[in-house]
TIVO-2410 file (N, C-alpha, C; in nm, 3 decimals):
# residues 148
REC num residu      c1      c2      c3 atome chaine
REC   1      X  -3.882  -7.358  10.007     N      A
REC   1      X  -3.745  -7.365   9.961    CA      A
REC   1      X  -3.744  -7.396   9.811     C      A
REC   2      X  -3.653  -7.337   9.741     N      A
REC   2      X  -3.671  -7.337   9.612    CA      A
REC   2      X  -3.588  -7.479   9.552     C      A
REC   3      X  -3.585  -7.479   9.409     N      A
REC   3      X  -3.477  -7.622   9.416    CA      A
REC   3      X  -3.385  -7.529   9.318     C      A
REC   4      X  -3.257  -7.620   9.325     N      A
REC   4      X  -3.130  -7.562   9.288    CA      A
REC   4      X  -3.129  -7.590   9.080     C      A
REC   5      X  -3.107  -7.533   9.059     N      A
REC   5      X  -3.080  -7.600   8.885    CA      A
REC   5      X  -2.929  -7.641   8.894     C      A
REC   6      X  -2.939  -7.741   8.784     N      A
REC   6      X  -2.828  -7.810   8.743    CA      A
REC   6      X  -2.716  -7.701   8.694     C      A
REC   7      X  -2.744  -7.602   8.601     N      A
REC   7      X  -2.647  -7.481   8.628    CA      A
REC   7      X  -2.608  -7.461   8.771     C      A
REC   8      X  -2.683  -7.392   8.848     N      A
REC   8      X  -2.609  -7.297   8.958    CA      A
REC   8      X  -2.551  -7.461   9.041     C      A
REC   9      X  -2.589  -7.572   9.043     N      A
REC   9      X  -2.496  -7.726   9.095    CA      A
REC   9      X  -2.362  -7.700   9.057     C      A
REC  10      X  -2.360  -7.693   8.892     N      A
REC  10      X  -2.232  -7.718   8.837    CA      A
REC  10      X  -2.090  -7.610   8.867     C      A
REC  11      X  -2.212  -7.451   8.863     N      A
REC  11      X  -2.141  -7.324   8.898    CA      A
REC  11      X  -2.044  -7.344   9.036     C      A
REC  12      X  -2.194  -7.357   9.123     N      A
REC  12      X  -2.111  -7.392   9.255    CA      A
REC  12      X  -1.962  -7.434   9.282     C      A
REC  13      X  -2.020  -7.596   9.194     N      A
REC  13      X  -1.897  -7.697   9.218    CA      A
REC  13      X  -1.802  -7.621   9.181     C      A
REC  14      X  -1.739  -7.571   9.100     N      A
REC  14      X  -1.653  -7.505   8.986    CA      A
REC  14      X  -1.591  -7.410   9.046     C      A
REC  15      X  -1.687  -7.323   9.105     N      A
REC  15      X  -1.611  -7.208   9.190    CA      A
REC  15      X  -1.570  -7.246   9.328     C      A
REC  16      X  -1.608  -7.323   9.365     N      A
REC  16      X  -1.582  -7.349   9.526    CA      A
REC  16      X  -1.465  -7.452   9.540     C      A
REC  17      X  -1.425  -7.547   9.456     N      A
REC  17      X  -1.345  -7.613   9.424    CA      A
REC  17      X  -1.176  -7.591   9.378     C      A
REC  18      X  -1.133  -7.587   9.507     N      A
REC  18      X  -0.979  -7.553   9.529    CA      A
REC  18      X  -0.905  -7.608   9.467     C      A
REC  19      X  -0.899  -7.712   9.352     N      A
REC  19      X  -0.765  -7.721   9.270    CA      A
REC  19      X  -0.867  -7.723   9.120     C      A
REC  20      X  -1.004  -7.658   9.119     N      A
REC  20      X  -1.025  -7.615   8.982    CA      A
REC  20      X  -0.975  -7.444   8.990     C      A
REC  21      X  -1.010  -7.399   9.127     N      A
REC  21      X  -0.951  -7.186   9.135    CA      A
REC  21      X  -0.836  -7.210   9.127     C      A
REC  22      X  -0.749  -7.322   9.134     N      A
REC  22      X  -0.603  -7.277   9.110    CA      A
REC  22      X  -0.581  -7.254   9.028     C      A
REC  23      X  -0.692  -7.323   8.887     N      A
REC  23      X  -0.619  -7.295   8.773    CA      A
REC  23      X  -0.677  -7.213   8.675     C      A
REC  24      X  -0.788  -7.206   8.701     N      A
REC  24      X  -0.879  -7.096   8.612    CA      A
REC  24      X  -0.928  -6.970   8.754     C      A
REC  25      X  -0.883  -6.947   8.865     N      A
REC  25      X  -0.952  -6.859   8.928    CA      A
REC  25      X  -1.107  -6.843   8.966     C      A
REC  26      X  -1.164  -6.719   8.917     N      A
REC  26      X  -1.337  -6.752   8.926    CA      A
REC  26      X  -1.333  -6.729   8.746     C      A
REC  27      X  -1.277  -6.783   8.683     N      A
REC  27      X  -1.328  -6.728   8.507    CA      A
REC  27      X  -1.401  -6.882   8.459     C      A
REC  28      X  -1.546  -6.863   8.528     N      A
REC  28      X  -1.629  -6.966   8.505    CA      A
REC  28      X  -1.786  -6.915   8.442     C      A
REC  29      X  -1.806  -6.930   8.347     N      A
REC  29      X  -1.904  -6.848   8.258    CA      A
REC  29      X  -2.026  -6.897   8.201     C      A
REC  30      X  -2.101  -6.904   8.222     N      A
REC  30      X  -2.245  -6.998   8.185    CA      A
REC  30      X  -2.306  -6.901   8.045     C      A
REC  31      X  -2.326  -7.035   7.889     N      A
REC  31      X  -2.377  -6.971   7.792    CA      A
REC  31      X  -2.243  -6.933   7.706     C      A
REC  32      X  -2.219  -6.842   7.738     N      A
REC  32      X  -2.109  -6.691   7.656    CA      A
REC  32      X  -1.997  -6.670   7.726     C      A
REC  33      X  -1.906  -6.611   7.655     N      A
REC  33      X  -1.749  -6.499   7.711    CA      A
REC  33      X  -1.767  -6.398   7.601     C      A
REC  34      X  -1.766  -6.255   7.662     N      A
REC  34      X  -1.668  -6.201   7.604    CA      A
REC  34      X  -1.590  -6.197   7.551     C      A
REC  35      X  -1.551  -6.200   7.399     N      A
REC  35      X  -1.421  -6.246   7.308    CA      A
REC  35      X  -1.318  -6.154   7.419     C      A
REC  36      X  -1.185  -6.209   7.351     N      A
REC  36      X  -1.033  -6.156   7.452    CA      A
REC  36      X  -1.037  -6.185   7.560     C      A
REC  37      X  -1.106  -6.275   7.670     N      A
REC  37      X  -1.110  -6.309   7.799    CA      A
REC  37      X  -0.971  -6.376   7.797     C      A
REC  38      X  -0.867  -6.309   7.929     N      A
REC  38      X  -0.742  -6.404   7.954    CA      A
REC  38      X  -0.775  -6.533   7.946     C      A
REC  39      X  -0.677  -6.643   7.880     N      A
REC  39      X  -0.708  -6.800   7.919    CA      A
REC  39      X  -0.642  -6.811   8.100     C      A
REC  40      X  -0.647  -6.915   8.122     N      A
REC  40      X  -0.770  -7.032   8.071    CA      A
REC  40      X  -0.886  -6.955   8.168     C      A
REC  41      X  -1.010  -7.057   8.082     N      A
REC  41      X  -1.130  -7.024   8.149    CA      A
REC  41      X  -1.230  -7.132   8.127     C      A
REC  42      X  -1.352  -7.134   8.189     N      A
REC  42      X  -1.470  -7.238   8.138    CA      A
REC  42      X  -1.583  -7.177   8.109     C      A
REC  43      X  -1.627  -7.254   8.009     N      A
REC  43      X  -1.785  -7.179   7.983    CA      A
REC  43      X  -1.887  -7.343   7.990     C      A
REC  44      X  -2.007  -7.308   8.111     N      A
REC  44      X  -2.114  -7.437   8.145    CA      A
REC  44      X  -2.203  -7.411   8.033     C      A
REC  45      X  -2.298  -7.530   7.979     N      A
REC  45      X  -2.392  -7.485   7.917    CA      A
REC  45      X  -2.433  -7.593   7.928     C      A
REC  46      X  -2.656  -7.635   7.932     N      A
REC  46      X  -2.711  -7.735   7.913    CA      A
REC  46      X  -2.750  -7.754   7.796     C      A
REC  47      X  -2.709  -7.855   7.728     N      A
REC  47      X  -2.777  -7.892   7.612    CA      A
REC  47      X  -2.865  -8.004   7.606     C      A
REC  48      X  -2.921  -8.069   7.725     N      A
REC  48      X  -3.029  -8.152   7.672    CA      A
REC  48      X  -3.074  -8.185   7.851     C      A
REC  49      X  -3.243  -8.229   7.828     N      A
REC  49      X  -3.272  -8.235   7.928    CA      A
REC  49      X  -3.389  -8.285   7.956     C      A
REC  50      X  -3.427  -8.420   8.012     N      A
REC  50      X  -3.488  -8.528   7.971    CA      A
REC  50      X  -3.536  -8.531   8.143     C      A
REC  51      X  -3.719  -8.589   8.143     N      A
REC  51      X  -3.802  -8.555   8.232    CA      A
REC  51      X  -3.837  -8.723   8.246     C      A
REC  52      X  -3.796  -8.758   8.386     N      A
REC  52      X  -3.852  -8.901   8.368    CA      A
REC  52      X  -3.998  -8.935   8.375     C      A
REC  53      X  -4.038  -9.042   8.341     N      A
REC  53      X  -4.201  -9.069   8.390    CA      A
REC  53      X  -4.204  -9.196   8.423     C      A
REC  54      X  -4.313  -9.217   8.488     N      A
REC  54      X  -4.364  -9.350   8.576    CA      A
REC  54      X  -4.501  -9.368   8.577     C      A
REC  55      X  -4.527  -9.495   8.509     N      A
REC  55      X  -4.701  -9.514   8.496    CA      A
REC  55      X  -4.736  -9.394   8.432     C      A
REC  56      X  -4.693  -9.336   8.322     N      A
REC  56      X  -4.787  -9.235   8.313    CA      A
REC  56      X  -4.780  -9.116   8.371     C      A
REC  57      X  -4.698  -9.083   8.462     N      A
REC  57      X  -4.714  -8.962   8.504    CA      A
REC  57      X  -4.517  -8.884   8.576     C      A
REC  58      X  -4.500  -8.777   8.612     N      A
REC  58      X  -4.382  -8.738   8.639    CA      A
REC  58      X  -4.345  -8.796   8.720     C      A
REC  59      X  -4.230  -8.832   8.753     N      A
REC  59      X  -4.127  -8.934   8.837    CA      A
REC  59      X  -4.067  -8.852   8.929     C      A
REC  60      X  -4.027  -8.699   8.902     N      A
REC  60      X  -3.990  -8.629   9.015    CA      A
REC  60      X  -3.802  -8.622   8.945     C      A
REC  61      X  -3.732  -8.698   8.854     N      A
REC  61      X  -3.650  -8.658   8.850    CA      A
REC  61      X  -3.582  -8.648   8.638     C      A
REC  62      X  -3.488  -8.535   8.691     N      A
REC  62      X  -3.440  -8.455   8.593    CA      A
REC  62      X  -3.316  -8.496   8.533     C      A
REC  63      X  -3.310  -8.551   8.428     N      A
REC  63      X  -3.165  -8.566   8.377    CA      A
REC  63      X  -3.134  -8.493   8.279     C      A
REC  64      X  -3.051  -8.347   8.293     N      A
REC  64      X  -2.991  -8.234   8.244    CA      A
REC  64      X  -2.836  -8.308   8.201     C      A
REC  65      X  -2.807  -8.297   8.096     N      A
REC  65      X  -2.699  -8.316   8.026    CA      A
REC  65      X  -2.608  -8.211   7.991     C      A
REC  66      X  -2.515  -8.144   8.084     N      A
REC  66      X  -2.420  -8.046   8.042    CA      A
REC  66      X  -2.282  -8.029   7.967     C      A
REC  67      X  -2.266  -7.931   7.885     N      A
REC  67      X  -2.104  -7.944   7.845    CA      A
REC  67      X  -2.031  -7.819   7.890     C      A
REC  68      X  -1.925  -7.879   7.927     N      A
REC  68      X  -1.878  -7.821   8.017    CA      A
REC  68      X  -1.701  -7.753   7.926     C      A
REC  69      X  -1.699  -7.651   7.851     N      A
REC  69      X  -1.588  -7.580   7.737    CA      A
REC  69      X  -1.512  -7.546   7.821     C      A
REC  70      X  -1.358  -7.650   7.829     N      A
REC  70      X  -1.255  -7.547   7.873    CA      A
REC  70      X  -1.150  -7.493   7.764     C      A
REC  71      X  -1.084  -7.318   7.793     N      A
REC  71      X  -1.015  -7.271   7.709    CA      A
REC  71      X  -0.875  -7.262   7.735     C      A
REC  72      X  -0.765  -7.288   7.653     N      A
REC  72      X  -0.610  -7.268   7.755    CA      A
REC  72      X  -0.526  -7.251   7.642     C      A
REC  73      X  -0.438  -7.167   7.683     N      A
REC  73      X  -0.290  -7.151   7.575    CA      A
REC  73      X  -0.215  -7.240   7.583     C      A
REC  74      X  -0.220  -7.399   7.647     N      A
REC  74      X  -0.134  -7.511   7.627    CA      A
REC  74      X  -0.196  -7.616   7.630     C      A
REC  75      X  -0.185  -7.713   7.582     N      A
REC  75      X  -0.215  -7.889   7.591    CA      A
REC  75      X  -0.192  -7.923   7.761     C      A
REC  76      X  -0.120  -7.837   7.842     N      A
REC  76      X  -0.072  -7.920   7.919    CA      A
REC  76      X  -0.139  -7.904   8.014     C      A
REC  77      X  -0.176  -7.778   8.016     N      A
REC  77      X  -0.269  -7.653   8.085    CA      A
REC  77      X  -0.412  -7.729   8.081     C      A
REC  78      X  -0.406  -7.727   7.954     N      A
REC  78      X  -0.622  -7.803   7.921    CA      A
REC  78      X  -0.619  -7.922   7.980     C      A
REC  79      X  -0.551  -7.985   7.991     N      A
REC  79      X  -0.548  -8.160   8.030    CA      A
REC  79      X  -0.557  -8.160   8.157     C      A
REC  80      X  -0.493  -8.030   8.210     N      A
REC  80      X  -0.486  -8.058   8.411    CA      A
REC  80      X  -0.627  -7.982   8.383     C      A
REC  81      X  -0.633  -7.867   8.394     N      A
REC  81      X  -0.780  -7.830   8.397    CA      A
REC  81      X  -0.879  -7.910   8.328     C      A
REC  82      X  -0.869  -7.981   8.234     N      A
REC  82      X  -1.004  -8.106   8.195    CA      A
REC  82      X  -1.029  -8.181   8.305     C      A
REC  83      X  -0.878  -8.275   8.365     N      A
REC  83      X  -0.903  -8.395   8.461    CA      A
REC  83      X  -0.932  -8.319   8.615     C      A
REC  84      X  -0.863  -8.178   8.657     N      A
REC  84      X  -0.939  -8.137   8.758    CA      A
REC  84      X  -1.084  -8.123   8.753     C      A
REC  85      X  -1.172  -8.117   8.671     N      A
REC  85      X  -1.283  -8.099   8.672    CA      A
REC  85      X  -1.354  -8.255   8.669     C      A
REC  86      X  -1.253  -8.343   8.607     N      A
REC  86      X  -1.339  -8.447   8.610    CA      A
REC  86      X  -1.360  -8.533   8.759     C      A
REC  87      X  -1.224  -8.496   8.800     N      A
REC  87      X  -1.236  -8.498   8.926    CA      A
REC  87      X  -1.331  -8.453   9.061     C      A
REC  88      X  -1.348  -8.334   9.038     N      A
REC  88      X  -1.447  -8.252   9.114    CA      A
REC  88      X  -1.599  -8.333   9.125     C      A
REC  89      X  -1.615  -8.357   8.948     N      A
REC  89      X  -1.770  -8.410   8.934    CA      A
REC  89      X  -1.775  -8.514   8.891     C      A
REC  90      X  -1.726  -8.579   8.862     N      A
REC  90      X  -1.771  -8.748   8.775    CA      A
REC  90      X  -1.737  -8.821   8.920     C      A
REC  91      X  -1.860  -8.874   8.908     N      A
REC  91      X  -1.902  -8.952   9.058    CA      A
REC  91      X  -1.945  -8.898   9.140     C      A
REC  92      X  -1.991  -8.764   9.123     N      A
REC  92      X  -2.003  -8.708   9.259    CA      A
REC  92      X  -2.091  -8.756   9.372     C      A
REC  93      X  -2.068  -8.791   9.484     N      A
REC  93      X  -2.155  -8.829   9.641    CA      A
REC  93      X  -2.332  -8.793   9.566     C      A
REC  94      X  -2.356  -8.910   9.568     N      A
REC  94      X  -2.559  -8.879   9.533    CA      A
REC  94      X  -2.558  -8.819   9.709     C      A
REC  95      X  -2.682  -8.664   9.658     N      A
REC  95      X  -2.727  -8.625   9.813    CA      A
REC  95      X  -2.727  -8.526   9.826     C      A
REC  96      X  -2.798  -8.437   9.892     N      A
REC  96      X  -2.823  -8.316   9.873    CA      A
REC  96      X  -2.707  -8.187   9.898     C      A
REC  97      X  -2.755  -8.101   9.799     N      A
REC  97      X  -2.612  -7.986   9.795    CA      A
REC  97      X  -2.690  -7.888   9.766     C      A
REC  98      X  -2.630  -7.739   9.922     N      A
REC  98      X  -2.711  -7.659   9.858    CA      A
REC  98      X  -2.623  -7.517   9.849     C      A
REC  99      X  -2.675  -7.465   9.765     N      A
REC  99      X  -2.661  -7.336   9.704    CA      A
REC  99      X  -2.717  -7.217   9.729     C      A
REC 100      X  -2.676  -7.130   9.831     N      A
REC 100      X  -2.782  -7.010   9.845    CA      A
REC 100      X  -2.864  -6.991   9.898     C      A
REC 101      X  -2.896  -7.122  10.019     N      A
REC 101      X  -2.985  -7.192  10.092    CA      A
REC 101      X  -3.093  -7.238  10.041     C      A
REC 102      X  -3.025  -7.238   9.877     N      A
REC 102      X  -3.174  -7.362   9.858    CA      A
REC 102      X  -3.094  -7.462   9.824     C      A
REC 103      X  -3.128  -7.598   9.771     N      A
REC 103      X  -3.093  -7.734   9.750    CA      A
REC 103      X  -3.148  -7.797   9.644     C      A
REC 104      X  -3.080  -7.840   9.625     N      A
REC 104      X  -3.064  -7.988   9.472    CA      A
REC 104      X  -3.009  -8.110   9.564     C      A
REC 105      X  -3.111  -8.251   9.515     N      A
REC 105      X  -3.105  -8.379   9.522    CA      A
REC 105      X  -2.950  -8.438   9.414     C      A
REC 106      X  -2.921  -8.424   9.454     N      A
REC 106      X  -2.782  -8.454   9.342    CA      A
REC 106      X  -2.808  -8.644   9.350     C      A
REC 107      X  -2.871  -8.715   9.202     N      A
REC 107      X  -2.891  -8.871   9.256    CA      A
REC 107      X  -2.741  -8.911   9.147     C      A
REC 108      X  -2.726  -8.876   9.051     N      A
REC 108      X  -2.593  -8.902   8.988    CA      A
REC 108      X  -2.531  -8.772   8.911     C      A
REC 109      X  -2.376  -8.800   8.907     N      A
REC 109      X  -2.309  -8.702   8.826    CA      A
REC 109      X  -2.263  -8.776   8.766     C      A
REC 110      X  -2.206  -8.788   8.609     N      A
REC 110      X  -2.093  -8.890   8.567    CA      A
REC 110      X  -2.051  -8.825   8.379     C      A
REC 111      X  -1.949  -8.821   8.397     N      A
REC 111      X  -1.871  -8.796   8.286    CA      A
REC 111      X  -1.914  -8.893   8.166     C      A
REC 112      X  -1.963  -8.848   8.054     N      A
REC 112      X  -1.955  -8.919   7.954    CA      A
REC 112      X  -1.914  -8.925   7.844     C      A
REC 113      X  -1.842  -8.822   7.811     N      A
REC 113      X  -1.741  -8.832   7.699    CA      A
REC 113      X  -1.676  -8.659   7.698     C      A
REC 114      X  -1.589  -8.717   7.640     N      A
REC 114      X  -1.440  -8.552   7.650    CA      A
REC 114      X  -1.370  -8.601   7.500     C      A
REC 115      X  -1.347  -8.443   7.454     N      A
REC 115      X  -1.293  -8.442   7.320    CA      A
REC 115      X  -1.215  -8.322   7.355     C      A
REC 116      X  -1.097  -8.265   7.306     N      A
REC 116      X  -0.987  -8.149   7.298    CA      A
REC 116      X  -1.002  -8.133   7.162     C      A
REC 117      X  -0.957  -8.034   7.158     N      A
REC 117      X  -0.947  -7.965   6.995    CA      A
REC 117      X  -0.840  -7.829   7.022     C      A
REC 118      X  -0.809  -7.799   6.906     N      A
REC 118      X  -0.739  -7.606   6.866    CA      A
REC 118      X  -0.816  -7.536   6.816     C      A
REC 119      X  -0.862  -7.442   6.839     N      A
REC 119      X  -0.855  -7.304   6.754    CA      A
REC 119      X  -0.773  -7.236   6.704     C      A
REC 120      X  -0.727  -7.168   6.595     N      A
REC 120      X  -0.623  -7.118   6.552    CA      A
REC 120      X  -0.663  -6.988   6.555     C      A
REC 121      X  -0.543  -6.892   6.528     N      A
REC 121      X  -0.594  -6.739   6.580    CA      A
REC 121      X  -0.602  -6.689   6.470     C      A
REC 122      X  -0.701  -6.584   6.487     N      A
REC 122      X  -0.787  -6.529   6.330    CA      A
REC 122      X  -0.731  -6.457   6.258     C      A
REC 123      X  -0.599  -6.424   6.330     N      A
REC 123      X  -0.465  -6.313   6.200    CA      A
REC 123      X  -0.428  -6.401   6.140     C      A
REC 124      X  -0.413  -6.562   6.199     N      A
REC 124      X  -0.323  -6.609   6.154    CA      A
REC 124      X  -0.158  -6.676   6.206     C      A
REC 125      X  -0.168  -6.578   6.279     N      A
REC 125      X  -0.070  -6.562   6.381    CA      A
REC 125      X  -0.020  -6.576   6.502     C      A
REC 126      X   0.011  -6.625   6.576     N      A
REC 126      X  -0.004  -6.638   6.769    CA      A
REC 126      X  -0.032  -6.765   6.748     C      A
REC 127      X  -0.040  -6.802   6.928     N      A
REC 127      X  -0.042  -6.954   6.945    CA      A
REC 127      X  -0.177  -7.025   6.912     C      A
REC 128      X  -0.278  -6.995   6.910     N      A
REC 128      X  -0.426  -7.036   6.871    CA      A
REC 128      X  -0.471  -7.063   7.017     C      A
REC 129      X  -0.556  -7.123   7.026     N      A
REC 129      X  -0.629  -7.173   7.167    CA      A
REC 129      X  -0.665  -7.290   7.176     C      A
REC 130      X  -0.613  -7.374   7.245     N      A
REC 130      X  -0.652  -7.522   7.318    CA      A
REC 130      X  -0.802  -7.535   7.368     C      A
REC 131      X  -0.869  -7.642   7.346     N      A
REC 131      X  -1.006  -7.613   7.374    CA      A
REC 131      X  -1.007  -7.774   7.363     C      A
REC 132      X  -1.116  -7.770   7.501     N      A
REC 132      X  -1.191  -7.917   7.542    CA      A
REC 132      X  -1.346  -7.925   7.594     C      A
REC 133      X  -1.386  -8.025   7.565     N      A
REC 133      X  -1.552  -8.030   7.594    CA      A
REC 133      X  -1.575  -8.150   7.668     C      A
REC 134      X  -1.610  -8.149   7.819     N      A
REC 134      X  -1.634  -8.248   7.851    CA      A
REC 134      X  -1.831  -8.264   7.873     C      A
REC 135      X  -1.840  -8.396   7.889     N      A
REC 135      X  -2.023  -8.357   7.844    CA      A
REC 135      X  -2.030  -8.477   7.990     C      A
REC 136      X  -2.142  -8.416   8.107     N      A
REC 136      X  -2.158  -8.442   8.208    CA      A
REC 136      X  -2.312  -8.494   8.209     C      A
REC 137      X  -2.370  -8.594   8.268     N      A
REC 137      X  -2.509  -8.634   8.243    CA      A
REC 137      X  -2.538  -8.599   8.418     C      A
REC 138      X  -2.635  -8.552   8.465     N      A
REC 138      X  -2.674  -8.534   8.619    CA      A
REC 138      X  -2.812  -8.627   8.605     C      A
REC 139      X  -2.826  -8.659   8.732     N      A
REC 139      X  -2.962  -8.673   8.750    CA      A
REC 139      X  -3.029  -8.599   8.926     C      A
REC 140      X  -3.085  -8.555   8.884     N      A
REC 140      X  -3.145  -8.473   9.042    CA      A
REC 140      X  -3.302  -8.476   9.041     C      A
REC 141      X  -3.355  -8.455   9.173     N      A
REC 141      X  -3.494  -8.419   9.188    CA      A
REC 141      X  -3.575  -8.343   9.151     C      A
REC 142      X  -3.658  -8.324   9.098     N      A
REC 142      X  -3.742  -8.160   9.037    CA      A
REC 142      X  -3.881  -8.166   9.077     C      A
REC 143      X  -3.935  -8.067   9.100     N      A
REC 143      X  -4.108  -8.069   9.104    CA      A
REC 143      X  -4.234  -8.140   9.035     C      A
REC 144      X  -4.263  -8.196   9.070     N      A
REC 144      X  -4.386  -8.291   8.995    CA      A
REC 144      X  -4.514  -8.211   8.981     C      A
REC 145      X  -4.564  -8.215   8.825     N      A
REC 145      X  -4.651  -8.116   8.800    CA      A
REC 145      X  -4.769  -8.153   8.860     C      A
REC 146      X  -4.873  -8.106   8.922     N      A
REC 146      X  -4.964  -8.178   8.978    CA      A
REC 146      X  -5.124  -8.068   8.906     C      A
REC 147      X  -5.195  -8.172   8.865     N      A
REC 147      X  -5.312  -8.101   8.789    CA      A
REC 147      X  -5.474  -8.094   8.906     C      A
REC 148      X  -5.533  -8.004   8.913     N      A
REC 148      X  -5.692  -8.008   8.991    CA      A
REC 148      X  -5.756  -8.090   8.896     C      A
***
């Protein structure tokens, strides 16, 4: 059985999660969008990702640090879609979740900091775009390298 990455965890959550599809649908995007994508939408991405050790050697678990970009044509719009998501994952149940029939050790999820911002639109013109970053720390199980 394979193990799950902290991407396809987060994907999961995101898409399967009935009052995050209410409000973004499936427009959940890992990395990149396509410029002109209807709002709102999310884009996952890992930016840091830290390997524990013990005595000297791998510990078996992974703390992947994700940010998690939501996009929306209102303040009011980004704020329910920010706190639905924080909802979904900050705290999530430590314990296994699987994906595709393989599985991830999920030992913590937890929110650690959220910032909103605007974009303004590049004519000049139109409403600009609402934009928020929430940054999620996981910790899960991973393979321990083992040497002959």
């Amino acid at each position: 059985m394979a193990l799950v990455t902290a991407e396809e965890f987060i994907f999961n959550i995101l898409t399967n999660n009935a009052n995050v599809a209410a409000i973004i649908g499936t427009e959940v995007y890992s990395e990149f969008v396509k410029t002109g994508r209807p709002l709102p939408y999310v884009v996952y991405t890992r930016f840091r990702n830290e390997h524990s050790h013990h005595m000297g050697g791998a510990s078996g678990i992974s703390w992947p640090a994700m940010y998690i970009h939501s996009f929306s044509s209102s303040i009011i719009e980004l704020t329910a879609l920010m706190d639905t998501i924080r909802l979904a994952l900050d705290g999530f149940p430590k314990g296994d979740v699987t994906v595709g029939g393989n599985t991830i050790n999920i030992r913590h999820c937890f929110l650690d900091d959220e910032k909103v911002g605007f974009v303004l639109p590049k004519s000049g013109k139109g409403k600009g775009t609402r934009t928020g970053r929430q940054d999620f720390n996981i910790a899960h199980n991973e393979v321990v390298p083992t040497f002959a």
